[in-house]
C-alpha positions in Angstrom: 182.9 195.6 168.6 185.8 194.9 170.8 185.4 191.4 171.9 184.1 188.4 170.2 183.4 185.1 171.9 183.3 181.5 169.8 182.1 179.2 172.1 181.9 174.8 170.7 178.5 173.6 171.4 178.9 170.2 173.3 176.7 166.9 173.3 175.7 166.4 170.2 176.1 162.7 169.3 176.1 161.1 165.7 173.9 162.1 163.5 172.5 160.0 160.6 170.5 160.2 157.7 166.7 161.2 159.1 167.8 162.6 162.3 166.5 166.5 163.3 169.6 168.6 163.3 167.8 171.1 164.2 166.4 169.8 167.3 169.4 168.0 168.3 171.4 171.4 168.4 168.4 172.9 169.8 168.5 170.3 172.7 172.0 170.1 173.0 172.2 173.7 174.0 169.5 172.9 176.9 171.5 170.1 178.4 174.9 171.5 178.4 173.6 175.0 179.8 175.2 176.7 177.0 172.9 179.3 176.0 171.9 180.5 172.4 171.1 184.8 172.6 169.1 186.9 170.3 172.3 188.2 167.5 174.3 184.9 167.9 175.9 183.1 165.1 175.8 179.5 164.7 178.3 178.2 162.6 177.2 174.6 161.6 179.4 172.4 159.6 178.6 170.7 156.6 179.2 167.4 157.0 176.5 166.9 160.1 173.9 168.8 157.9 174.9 166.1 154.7 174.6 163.0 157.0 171.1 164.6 158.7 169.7 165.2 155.4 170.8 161.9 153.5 173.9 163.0 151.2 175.5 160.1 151.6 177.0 157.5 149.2 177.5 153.7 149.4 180.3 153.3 146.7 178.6 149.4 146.1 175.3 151.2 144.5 178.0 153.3 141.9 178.5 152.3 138.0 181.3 154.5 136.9 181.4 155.6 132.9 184.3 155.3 130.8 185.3 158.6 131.4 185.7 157.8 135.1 187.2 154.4 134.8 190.3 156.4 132.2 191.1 158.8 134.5 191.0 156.6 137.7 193.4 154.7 136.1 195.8 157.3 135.3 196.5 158.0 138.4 195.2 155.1 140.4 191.9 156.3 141.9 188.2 154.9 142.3 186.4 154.8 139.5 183.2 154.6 141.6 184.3 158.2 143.8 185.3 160.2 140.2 181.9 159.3 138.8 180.3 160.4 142.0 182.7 163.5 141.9 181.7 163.8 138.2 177.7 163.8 139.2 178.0 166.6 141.7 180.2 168.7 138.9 178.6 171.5 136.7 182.2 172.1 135.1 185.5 170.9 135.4 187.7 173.6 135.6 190.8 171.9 135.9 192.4 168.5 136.1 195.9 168.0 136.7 197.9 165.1 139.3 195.0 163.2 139.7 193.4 166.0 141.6 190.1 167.3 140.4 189.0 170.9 140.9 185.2 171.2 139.7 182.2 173.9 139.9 179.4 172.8 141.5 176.2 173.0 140.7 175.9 175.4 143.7 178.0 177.7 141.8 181.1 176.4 144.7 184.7 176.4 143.2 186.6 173.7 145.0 188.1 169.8 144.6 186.1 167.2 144.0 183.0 169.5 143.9 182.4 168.9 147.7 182.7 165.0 148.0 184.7 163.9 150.7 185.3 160.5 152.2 186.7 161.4 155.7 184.4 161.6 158.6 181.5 159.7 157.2 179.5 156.6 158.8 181.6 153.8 157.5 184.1 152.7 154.9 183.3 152.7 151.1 181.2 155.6 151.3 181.1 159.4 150.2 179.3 162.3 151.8 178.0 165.0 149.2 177.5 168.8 150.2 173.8 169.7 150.9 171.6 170.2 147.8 170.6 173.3 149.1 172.8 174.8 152.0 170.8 178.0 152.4 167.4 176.2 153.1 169.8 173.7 155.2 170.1 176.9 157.5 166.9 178.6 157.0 165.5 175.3 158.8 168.2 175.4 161.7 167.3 179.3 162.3 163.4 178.3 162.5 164.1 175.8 164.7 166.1 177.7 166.8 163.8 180.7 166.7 160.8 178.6 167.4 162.0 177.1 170.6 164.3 179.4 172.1 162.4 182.7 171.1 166.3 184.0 169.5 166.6 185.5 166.5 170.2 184.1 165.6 172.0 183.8 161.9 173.1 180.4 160.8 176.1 179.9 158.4 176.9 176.3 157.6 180.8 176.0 156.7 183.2 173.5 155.1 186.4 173.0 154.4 188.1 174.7 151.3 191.6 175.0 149.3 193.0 178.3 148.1 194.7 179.1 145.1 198.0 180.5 145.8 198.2 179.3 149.4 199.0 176.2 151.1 196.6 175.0 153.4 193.0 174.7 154.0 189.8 177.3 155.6 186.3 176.9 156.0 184.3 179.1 153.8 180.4 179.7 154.0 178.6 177.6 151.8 175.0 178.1 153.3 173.6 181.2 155.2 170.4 182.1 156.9 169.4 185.9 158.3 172.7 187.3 158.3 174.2 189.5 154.9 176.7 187.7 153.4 179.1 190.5 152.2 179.7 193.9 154.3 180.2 196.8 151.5 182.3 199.8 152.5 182.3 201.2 149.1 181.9 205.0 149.3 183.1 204.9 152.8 186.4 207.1 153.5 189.3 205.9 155.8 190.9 207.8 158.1 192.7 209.9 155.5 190.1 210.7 153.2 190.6 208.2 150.8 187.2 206.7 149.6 187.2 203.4 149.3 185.7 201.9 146.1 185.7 198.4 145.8 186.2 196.7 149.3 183.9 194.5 150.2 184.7 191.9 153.2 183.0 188.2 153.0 182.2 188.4 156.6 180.2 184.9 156.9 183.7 183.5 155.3 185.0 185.1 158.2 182.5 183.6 160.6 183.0 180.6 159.1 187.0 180.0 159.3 187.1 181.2 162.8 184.5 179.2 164.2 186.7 176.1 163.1 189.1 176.9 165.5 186.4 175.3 167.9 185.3 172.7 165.4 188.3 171.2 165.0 188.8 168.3 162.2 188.7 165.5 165.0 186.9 166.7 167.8 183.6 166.5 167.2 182.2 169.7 167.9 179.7 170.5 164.8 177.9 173.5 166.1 180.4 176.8 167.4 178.1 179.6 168.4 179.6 182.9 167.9 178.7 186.0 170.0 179.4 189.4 170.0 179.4 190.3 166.2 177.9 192.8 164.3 176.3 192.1 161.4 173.4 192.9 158.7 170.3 190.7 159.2 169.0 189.8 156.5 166.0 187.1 155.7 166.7 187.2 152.0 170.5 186.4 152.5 171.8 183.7 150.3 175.1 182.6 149.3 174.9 183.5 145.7 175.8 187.0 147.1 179.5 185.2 147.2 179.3 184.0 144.1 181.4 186.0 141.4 179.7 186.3 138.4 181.9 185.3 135.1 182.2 188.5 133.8 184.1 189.6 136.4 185.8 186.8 137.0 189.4 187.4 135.7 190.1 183.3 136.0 187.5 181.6 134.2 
């Protein structure tokens, strides 16, 4: 693999709650001449699955708990968004400066457990991460397969914090036909040493470079990336990313 090509997929409008994603991107591709090849990689972000699939919040329908209205007003939030926030949460694993940083029930590390206010359909509302991002791409792939003939992989991405580092990646939080980790355990480099624990989260990969075609503003949902090699997989699933708490040195 010398050369990799991440290519944003134009003309596809708005979507709201009801509309086929996975036509739209499927059509979208047809009109703009961009093609979609057997071994491609689209990298669809989260927020147009969400609003597709209904994940959306009016903040008028929201009764917050105590619990929600104490902490909004300790640091002067909405008690209507932390109860949301509080509903998508499995665990809080930390609070501190009014900033929230929850599992979700996905098994996801990250703030707010996934509920984000930019980029939605109006004011006063909350888009919520798929309820199940995996079978959000499985259904992309099917489509794509079924009217295009391609066998592509699908990763659905959003937008993440790291510990330790100042700004902001997209990470994987859905996958369809592609592995999600590559293992080079048992592998030697080129001086012999054998590598035992490496393991490279390659649909993390996938995910933070497509968004260098996404962009936060311009609109482009779908990047399709070509020309990297990867394990298929029809089985793949994100909880292959997820560290289980006996290894996890931080819980």
């Amino acid at each position: 693999m010398s050369e990799i090509r991440i290519i944003g997929l134009e003309g596809i409008p708005e979507i709201h709650a009801g509309d086929d994603l996975p036509a739209m991107i499927v059509a979208a591709a047809r009109s703009s001449g961009a093609t979609i090849e057997d071994g491609d990689v689209l990298v669809v972000t989260q927020k147009v699955v969400s609003k597709a699939e209904g994940r959306i919040v009016d903040l008028a329908t929201v009764v917050p708990s105590p619990f929600a209205e104490r902490y909004a007003a300790m640091f002067e939030k909405d008690a209507r968004q932390i109860e949301v926030v509080l509903g998508e949460t499995k665990r809080i694993v930390r609070m501190q400066h009014g900033v929230m940083i929850c599992e979700t029930h996905h098994g996801f590390i990250c703030a707010n457990a996934g509920v984000d206010a930019s980029n939605v359909e109006k004011t006063g509302t909350l888009c919520l991460l798929p309820v199940d991002s995996d079978a959000s791409a499985r259904r992309i792939r099917a489509a794509v397969r079924s009217a295009l003939g391609v066998d592509v992989a699908v990763v659905i991405s959003d937008t993440f914090g790291r510990p330790w580092r100042e700004g902001h990646v997209n990470f994987a939080i859905g996958l369809a036909g592609i592995r999600a980790l590559i293992d080079y355990a048992g592998q030697h480099d080129p001086a012999g040493y054998e590598l035992r624990v490496t393991q490279m989260a390659v649909v993390d990969e996938l995910a933070a470079a497509a968004e260098l075609v996404h962009g936060k503003l311009a609109r482009v949902p779908v990047a399709i990336i070509r020309g990297v090699e990867y394990q298929r997989a029809d089985d793949a699933s994100t909880a292959e990313l997820i560290r289980p708490a006996e290894k996890d040195m931080f819980r």
